[in-house]
Each structure stands twice: as structure tokens, then as C-alpha cells.
C-alpha positions as CSV (number, residue, x, y, z in Angstrom):
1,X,43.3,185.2,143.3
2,X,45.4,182.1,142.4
3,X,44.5,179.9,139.5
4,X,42.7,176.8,139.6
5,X,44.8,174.2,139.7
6,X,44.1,171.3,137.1
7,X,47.2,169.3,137.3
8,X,48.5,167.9,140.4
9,X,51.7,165.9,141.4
10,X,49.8,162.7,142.6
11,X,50.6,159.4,144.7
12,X,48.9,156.2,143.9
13,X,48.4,154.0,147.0
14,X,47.8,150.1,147.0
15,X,46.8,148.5,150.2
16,X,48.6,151.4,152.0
17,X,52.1,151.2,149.8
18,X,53.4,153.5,147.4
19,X,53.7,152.6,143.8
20,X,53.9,155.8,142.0
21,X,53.6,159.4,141.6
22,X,52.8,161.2,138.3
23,X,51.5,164.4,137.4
24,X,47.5,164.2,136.6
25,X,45.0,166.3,135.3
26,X,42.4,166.5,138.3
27,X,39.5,167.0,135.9
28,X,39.8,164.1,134.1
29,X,37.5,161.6,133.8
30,X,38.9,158.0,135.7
31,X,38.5,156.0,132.9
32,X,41.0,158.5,131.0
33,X,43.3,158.1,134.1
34,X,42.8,154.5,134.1
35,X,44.7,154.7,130.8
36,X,47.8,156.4,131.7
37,X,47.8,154.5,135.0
38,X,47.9,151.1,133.5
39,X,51.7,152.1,131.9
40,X,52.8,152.0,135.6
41,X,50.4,149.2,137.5
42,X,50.3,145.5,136.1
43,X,47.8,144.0,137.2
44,X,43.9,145.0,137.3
45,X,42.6,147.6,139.5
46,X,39.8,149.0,140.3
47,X,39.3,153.0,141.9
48,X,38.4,153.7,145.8
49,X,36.8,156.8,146.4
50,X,37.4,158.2,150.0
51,X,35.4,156.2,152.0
52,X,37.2,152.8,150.5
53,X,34.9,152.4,148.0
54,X,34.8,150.4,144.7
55,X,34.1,152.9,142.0
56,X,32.3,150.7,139.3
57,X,33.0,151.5,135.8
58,X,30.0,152.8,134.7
59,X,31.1,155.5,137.6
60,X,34.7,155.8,136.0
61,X,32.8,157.0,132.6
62,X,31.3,160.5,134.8
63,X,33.5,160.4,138.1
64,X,36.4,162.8,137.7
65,X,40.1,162.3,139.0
66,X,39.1,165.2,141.4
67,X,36.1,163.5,142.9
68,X,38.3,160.7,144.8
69,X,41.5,162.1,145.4
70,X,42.5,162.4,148.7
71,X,44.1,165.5,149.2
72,X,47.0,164.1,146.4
73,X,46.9,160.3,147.1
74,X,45.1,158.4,144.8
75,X,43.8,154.9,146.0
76,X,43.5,152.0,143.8
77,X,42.7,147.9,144.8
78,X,43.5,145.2,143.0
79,X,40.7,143.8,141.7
80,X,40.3,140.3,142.4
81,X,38.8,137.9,139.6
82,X,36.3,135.2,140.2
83,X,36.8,132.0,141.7
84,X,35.2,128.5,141.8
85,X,36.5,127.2,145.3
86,X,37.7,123.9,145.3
87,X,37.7,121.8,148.3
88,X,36.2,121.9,151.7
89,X,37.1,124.8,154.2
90,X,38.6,123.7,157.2
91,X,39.8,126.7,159.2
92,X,40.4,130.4,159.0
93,X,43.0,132.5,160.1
94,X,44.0,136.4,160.2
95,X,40.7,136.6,158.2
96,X,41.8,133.6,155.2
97,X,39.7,130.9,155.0
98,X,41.6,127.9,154.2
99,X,40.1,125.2,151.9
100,X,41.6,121.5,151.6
101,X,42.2,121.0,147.8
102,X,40.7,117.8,146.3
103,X,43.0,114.9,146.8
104,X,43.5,113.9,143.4
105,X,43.9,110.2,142.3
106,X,46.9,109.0,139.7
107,X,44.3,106.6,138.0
108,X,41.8,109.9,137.2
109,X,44.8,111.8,135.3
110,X,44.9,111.4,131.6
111,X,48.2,112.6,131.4
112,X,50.7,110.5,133.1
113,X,53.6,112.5,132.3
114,X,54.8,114.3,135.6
115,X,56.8,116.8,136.6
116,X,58.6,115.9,139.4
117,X,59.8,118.2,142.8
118,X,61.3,116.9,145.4
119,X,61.5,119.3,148.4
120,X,64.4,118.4,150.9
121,X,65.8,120.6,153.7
122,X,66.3,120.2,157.7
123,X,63.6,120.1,160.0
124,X,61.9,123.6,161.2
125,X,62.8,125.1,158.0
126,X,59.3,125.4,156.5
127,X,59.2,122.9,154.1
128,X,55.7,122.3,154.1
129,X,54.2,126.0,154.2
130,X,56.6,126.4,151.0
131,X,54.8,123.0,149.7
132,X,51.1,124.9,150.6
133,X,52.8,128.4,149.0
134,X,53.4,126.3,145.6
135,X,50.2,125.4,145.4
136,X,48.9,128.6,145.8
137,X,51.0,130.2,143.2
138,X,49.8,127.1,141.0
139,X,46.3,128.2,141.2
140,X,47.3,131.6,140.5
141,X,45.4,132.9,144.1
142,X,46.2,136.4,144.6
143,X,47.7,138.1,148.0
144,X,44.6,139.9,148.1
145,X,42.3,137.5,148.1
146,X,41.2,135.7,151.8
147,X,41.2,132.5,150.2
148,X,44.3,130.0,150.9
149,X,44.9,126.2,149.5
150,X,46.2,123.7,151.7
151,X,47.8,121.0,150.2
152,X,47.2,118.3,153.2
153,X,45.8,119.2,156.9
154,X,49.0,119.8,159.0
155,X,46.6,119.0,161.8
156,X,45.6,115.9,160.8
157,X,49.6,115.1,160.1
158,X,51.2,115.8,163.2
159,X,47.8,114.2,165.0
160,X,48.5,110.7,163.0
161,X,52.3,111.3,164.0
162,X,51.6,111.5,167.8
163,X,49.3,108.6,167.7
164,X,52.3,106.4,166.3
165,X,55.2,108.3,167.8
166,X,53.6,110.4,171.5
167,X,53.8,113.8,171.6
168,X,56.4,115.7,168.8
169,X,59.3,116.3,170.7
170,X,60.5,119.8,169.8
171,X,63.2,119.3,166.5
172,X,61.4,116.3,165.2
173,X,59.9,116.1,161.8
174,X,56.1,115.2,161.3
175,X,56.7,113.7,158.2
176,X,57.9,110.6,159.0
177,X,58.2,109.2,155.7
178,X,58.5,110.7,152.0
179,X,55.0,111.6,150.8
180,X,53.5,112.3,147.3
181,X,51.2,114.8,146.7
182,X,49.4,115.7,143.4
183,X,48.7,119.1,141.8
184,X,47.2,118.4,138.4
185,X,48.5,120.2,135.1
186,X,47.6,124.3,135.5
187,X,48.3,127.8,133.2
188,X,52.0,127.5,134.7
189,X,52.6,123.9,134.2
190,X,51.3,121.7,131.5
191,X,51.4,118.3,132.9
192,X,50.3,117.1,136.6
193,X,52.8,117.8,139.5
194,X,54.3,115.4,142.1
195,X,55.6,117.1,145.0
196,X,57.9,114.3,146.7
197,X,57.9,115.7,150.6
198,X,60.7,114.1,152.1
199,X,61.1,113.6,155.6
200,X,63.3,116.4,157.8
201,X,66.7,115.5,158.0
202,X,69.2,116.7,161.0
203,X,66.5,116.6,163.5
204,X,67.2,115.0,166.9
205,X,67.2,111.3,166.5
206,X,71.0,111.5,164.9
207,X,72.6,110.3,161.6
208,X,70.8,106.6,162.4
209,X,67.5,108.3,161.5
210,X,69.3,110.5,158.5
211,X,70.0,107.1,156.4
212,X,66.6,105.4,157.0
213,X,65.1,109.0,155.6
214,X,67.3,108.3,152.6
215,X,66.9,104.2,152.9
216,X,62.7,105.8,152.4
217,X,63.0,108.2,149.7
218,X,64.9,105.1,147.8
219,X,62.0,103.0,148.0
220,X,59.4,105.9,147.6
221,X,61.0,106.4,144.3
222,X,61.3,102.8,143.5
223,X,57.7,102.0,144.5
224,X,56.2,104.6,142.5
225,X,58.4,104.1,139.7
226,X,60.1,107.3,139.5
227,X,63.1,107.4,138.2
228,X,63.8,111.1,137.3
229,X,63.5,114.3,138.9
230,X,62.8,117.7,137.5
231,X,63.7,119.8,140.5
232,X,65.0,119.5,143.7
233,X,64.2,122.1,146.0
234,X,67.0,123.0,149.2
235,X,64.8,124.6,152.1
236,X,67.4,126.7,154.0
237,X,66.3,129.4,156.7
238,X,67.8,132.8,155.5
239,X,68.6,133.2,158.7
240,X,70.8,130.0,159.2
241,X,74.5,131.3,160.1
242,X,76.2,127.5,159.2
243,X,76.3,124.8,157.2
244,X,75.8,121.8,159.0
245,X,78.5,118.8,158.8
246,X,75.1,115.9,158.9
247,X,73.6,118.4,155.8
248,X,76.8,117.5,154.1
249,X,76.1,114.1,154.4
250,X,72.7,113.8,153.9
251,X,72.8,115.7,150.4
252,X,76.0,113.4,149.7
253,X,74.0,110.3,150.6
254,X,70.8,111.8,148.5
255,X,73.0,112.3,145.3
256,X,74.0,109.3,144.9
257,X,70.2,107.5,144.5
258,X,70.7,109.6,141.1
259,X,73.2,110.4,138.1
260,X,75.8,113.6,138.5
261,X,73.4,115.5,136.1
262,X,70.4,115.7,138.9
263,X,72.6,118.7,140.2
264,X,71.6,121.0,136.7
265,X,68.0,120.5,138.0
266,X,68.6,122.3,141.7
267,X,67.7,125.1,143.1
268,X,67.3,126.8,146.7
269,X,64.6,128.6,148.3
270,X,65.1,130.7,151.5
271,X,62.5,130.5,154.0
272,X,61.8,133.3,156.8
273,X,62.5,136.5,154.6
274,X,60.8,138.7,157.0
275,X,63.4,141.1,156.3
276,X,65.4,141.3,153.3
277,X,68.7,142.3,154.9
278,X,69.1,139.6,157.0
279,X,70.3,137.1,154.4
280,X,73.4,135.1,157.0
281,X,73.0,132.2,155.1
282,X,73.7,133.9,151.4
283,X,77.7,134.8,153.2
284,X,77.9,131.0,154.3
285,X,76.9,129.4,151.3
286,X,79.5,132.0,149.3
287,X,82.2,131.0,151.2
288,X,84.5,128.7,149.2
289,X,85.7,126.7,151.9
290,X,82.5,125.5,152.8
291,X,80.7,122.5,152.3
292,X,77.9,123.2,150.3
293,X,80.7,124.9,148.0
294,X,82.4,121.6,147.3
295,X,79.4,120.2,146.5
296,X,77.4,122.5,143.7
297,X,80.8,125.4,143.0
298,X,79.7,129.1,142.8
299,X,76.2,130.1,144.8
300,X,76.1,132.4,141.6
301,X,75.0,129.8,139.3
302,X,72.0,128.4,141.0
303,X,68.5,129.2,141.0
304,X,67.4,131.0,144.0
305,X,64.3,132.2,145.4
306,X,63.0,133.5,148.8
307,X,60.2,133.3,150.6
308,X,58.3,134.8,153.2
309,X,56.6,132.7,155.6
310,X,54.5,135.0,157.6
311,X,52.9,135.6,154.2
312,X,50.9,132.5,154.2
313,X,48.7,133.0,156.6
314,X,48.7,136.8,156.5
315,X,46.7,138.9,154.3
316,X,48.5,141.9,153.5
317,X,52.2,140.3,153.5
318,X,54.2,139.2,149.6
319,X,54.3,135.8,149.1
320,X,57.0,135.1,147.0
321,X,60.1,137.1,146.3
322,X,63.2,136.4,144.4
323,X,66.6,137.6,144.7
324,X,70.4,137.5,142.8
């Protein structure tokens, strides 16, 4: 007769991915695996038993490791904290509700000291679900959770753009003119946020409509009395296999509304990482005889960040990602 086994070779599962396997004594009580398991997960979790169950922990203090495993996969969830929801919801989709966050008014802010983003990039490259994704990460709202912020109703945009303009014609921008948008100081950030969205440049209506987008973003800052900029965010598609002669132009023509130092304070961020090899734009923007080159040097000493766009409105899906 074979001896009991005690210790077994076990994998620990989040929402169906692997993050670990260690050997664990079976008898143990799950509050004394909680304690060796939380060397290897960082963030809070809480036990499933085998019928997806939250095991509460009271339960943890007499439930043994043995008592939940399945076969040798161990199940754990990320447990989600409470929330006050701000806003009204206004839709749902794949199972997230999404909730319009409070407009916030300039005068209501105590602290007037901003930090500034302006988010540039061609049309169709997903400025404003990275805009929505920002605030999200702001408020610190977990990929777990079925909650999502919206930072303005897309619905409402492109419905005020068709009254004005007809019907969007396919590669034309909705954002018609720069817009400010408020997120007020957070954990991350200690003062309030303005997210300058500036119109889509390179879309059909030609190089004519490229200088009145920069003609607007000139008096947006003017207006509003903004005369520096913290970051200044490059929208590219991963996927992009050129650099565009009119992008060349427009970032030339953008540049020179401020000093040569705005250029420290720039960084990219790759949209449409749905999978991570596909990176065609990382070889164009390497490539020393291209445009962008000229403009910022080596791709090497820029901030960059991707992002996967299916992820907003999916509930199982990263959000952010970084890479180089």
C-alpha cells in the first residue's frame, strides 16, 4: 500500500491563467497557504473551492489545502475592493457596466496647479479609448471588476458631429476641435489632470485641415492659458508598417507652438497590441532614415507603452502593458 501523499506539486490558476507552481502540503490549513502564496501573487486574493466558490476567511482558518484542490490546480480570484460609483451608468457591454464620470468644473478645484497631457496621433488610432483607459487606471479600477469609466459619451460626440458635419465619413475624426477634459488629483497623481484631446490629424480632408487642427490647438492653449505641457502622448497603431510624410509635418508644425525642450516630456503609446509579436511599427520607427528618427534620435530613449484595445470593453483581457 502506497503512502499518503501530503505534499503535492501544485498549479495556481487566476481567471483560467497560470501563475505558479509550488510544492504544498495538502493538509494545511488555507490561511497557512495563504502565507507562502502571497511571496508569489501581488495583489489580494481570495480562495475558490471547486464549484467557483469564494472561501471566506473564517473558512480559511478550518478548510484545508486538500479540501479545494482540484486534482493539483489550485484556484484563486482577485478579490476586488469596494467601490463608491461615481457617475451615472449609461450602457453595458460584454457584461461592464459603463458609468459617465462627473464632469468636473475648473472653478470647484482648489488646486489649480495642472498636470498637463496632450494626446496627439492620426485618426483611427484609438486615441480616445486610450483617453477612457487613463482614467481608469486613475481610479485605480481593476480588470476584474465589470465596472468601466468613461471619460465623455462617444455617442453623444460623434451624434453632435453628424448634426454639424452629416454622416462621419469613414477616416474622419469626431473630434473636430481640441477638447479639455478634467480628472481631478488621485493616489497616482497629486494635482488635477487636463487631458488636451486634440483633433485627428491625417484623416481625409488633406493638409488644409492638418493646419486648422494645429491653427485650434494654438488657441485652445492660448484661451485656457496654458502655456506648458507635461506630456505629450504619440498614438501609433502597433500595427502601422510606415511613417507617414503629413505625420512629419504635423508633429513639425505642433513643435513649434512650444520650446525644443517639450521633446524631454514625450512619450508613445501603441494601440492594438492584441498580439505582442506583431510590433511593425517598433522596425519603422528604429529605422534611422526615417522621419520620426530625424525628429526625436534613438527609439531607445523614449518612453513607451502599449496598450490593448480590446481590453476596454472586455472583461477578462490586460489593460495596460509596457514594453523596451
Amino acid at each position: 500500500m502506497g503512502q499518503y501523499e501530503t505534499k503535492k506539486l501544485v498549479r495556481i490558476q487566476n481567471n483560467n491563467k497560470k501563475l505558479d507552481e509550488l510544492e504544498l502540503n495538502i493538509d494545511s490549513k488555507l490561511s497557512n497557504a495563504r502565507k507562502k502564496l502571497t511571496n508569489i501573487i501581488d495583489f489580494p486574493f481570495v480562495f475558490l473551492d471547486e464549484e467557483n466558490n469564494e472561501i471566506s476567511p473564517k473558512d480559511e482558518l478550518s478548510n484545508t489545502l486538500n479540501d479545494i484542490l482540484d486534482g493539483k490546480k489550485l484556484y484563486v480570484k482577485r478579490k476586488i475592493k469596494q467601490r463608491k460609483i461615481l457617475g451615472d451608468k449609461i450602457d453595458t457591454i460584454n457584461n461592464l457596466d459603463l458609468y459617465l464620470y462627473p464632469n468636473i468644473n475648473i472653478e470647484d478645484l482648489e488646486e489649480k496647479n495642472f498636470f498637463n497631457i496632450m494626446v496627439i496621433g492620426e485618426t483611427g488610432v484609438g486615441k480616445l479609448t486610450w483617453i477612457h483607459c487613463l482614467l481608469n487606471y486613475l481610479e485605480e479600477i481593476d480588470i476584474e471588476e465589470k465596472i468601466r469609466y468613461l471619460l465623455f459619451n462617444e455617442k453623444q460626440k460623434q451624434e453632435k458631429y453628424e448634426k454639424i458635419y452629416g454622416k462621419k465619413s469613414l477616416g474622419s475624426s469626431i473630434t473636430d476641435i481640441p477638447e479639455i477634459y478634467l480628472i481631478p488629483a488621485n493616489k497616482l497623481v497629486n494635482k488635477p489632470i487636463q487631458v488636451i484631446d486634440t483633433t485627428g490629424f491625417d484623416d481625409t480632408r488633406g493638409i488644409e485641415y492638418d493646419n486648422k487642427i494645429i491653427k485650434d490647438i494654438y488657441d485652445l492653449l492660448m484661451n485656457n492659458k496654458i502655456y506648458y505641457i507635461n506630456a505629450i502622448c504619440l498614438i501609433l497603431k502597433a500595427t502601422e508598417s510606415r511613417f507617414h510624410e503629413r505625420m512629419k509635418y504635423f508633429m513639425d508644425e505642433l513643435f513649434s507652438l512650444f520650446s525644443e525642450d517639450v521633446k524631454a516630456n514625450f512619450l508613445i503609446i501603441f494601440t492594438f497590441v492584441d498580439n505582442f509579436n506583431n510590433f511593425q511599427i517598433i522596425k519603422v520607427l528604429k529605422n534611422e532614415n526615417m522621419d520620426f528618427s530625424k525628429i526625436f534620435g534613438n527609439i531607445k530613449n523614449l518612453p513607451i507603452f502599449s496598450f490593448n484595445n480590446k481590453a476596454y470593453f472586455d472583461d477578462d483581457i490586460n489593460f495596460y502593458n509596457s514594453i523596451l
